[in-house]
C-alpha positions as CSV (number, residue, x, y, z in Angstrom):
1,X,-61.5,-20.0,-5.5
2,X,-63.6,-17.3,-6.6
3,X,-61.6,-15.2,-4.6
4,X,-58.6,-16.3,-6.6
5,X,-60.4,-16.1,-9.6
6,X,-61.9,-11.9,-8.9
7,X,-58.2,-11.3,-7.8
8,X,-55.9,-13.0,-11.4
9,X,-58.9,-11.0,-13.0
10,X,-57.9,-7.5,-11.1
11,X,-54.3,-8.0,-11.5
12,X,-54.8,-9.0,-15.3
13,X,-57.3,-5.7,-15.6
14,X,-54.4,-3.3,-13.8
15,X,-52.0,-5.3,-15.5
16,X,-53.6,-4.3,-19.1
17,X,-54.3,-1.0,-18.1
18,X,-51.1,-0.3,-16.7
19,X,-49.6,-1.7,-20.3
20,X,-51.8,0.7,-22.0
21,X,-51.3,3.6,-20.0
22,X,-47.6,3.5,-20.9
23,X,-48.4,3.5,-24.5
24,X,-50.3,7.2,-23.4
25,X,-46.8,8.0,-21.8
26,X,-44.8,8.4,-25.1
27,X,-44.6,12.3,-26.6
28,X,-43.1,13.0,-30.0
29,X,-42.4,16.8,-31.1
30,X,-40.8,17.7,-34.0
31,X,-38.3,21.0,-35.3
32,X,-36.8,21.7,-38.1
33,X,-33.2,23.4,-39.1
34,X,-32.4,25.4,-41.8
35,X,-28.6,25.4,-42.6
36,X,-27.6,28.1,-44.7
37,X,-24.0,28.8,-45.9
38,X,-22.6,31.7,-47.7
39,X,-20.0,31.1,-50.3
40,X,-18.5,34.5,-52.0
41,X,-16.2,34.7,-55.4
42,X,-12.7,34.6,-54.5
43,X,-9.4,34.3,-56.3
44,X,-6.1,33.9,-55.4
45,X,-3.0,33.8,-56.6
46,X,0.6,32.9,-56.6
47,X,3.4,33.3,-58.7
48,X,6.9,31.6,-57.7
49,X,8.9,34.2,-57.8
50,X,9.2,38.2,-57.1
51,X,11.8,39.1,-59.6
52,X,12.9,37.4,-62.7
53,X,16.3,38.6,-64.4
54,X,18.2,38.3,-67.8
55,X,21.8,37.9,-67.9
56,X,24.2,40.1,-70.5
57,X,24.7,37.9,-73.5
58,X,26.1,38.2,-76.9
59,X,23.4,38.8,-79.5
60,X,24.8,37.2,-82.0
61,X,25.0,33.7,-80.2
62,X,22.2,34.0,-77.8
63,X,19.2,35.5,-79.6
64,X,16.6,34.9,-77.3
65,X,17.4,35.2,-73.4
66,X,15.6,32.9,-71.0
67,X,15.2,34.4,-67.8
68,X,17.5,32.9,-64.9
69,X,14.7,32.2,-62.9
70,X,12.5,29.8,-65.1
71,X,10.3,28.2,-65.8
72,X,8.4,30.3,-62.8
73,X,5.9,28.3,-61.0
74,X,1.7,30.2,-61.4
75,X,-0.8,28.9,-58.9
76,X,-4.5,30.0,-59.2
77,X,-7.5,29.5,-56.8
78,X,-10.8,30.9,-57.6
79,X,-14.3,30.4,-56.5
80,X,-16.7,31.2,-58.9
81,X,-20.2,30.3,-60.7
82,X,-19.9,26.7,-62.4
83,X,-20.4,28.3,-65.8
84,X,-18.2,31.6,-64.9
85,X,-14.9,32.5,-66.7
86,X,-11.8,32.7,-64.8
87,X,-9.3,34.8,-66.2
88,X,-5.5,35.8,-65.8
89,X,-4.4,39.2,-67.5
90,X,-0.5,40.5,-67.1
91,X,0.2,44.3,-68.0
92,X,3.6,46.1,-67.8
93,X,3.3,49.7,-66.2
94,X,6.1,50.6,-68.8
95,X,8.7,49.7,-70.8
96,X,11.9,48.3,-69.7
97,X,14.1,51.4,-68.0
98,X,17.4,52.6,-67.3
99,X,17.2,56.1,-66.3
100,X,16.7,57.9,-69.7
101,X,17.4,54.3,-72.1
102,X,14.5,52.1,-72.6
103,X,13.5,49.0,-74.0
104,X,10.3,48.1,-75.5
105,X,8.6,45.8,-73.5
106,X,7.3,43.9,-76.0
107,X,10.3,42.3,-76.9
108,X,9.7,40.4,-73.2
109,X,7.9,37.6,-74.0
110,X,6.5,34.1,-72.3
111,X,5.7,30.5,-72.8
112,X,3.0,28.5,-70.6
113,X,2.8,25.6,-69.7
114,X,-0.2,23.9,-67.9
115,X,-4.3,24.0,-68.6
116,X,-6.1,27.2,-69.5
117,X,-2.2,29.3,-69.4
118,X,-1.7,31.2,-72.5
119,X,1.8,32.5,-73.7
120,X,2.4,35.8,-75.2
121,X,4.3,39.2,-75.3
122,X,4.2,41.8,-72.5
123,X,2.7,45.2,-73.0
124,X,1.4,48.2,-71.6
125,X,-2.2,46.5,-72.2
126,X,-3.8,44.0,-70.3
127,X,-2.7,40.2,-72.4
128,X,-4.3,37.5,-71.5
129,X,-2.2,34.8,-69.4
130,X,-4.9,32.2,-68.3
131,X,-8.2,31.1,-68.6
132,X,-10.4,28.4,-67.1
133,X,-13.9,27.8,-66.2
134,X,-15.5,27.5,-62.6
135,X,-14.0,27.2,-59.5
136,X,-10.9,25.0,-58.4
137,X,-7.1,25.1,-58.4
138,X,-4.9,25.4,-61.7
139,X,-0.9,24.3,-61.9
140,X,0.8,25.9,-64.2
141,X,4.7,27.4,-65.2
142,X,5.5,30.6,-67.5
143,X,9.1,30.7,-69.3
144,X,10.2,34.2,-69.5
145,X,12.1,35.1,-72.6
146,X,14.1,38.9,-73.9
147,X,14.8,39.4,-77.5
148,X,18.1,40.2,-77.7
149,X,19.4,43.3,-80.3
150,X,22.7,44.9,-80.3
151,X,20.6,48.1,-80.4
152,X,20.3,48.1,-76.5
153,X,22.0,50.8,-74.8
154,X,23.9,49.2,-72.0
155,X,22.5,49.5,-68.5
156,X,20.7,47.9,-65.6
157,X,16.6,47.9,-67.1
158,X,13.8,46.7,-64.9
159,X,9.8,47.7,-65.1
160,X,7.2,46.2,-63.4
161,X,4.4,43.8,-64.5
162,X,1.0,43.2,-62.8
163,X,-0.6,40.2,-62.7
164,X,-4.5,40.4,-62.7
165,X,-6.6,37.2,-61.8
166,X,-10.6,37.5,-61.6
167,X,-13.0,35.3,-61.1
168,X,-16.6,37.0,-61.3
């Protein structure tokens, strides 16, 4: 019996050692990851439509042409600082031409449609056609009107406009 006894007692002693060796078995290590991403100031932008034309009419029943092409469809996409100014400028690199005939640009003008777009009259100067602040994705549409005069020499006139979008 005793022999019994000093043997349950072995196995019980290698038994509790053996549990408490595996506890000594188990390793932990630790790392940590930076993740850094880089996100620059971008803007983009789309307008519907490369061209936009005005049909002959009489000025004395048709004052004001609207453009065949309207209302013209603006996208704009900018990434930018949360508190940053987003802004859409249009210039004219002239007036409107036909070899040596001209007519002013300014008599071009626009209505907008959609948040932040501003309407207005086209010049040689930067105008303002949009503004918004921080990033994301504006919807708008701009309505292209010519004042019409019967002091217009006839002809086939065209000049073109730039479109400036910037988002610092």
């Amino acid at each position: 019996m005793k022999t019994r006894r000093a043997v349950l007692i072995v196995v019980l002693a290698c038994s509790t050692l053996l549990a408490m060796s595996a506890l000594g078995w188990t390793a932990t290590d630790q790392q940590t990851l930076t993740i850094n991403a880089t996100v620059s100031a971008k803007a983009k932008l789309t307008v519907g439509v490369a061209a936009i034309n005005f049909a002959d009419a009489d000025p004395d029943t048709v004052p004001s042409i609207p453009a065949g092409e309207n209302p013209v469809s603006v996208t704009v996409k900018a990434q930018t600082g949360s508190a940053s100014t987003v802004t859409l400028t249009v210039a004219a690199d002239g007036d409107l031409d036909s070899g040596t005939d001209t007519i002013d640009i300014t008599n071009v003008t626009w209505t907008a449609t959609g948040a932040g777009f501003i309407g207005g009259t086209m010049d040689t100067s930067a105008q303002s056609a949009g503004s918004w602040t921080g990033s994301g994705q504006r919807n708008g549409t701009f309505s292209y009107l010519l004042a019409n005069s019967w002091d217009y020499p006839p002809g086939s006139y065209s000049q073109t406009v730039v479109y400036t979008l910037t988002a610092p």
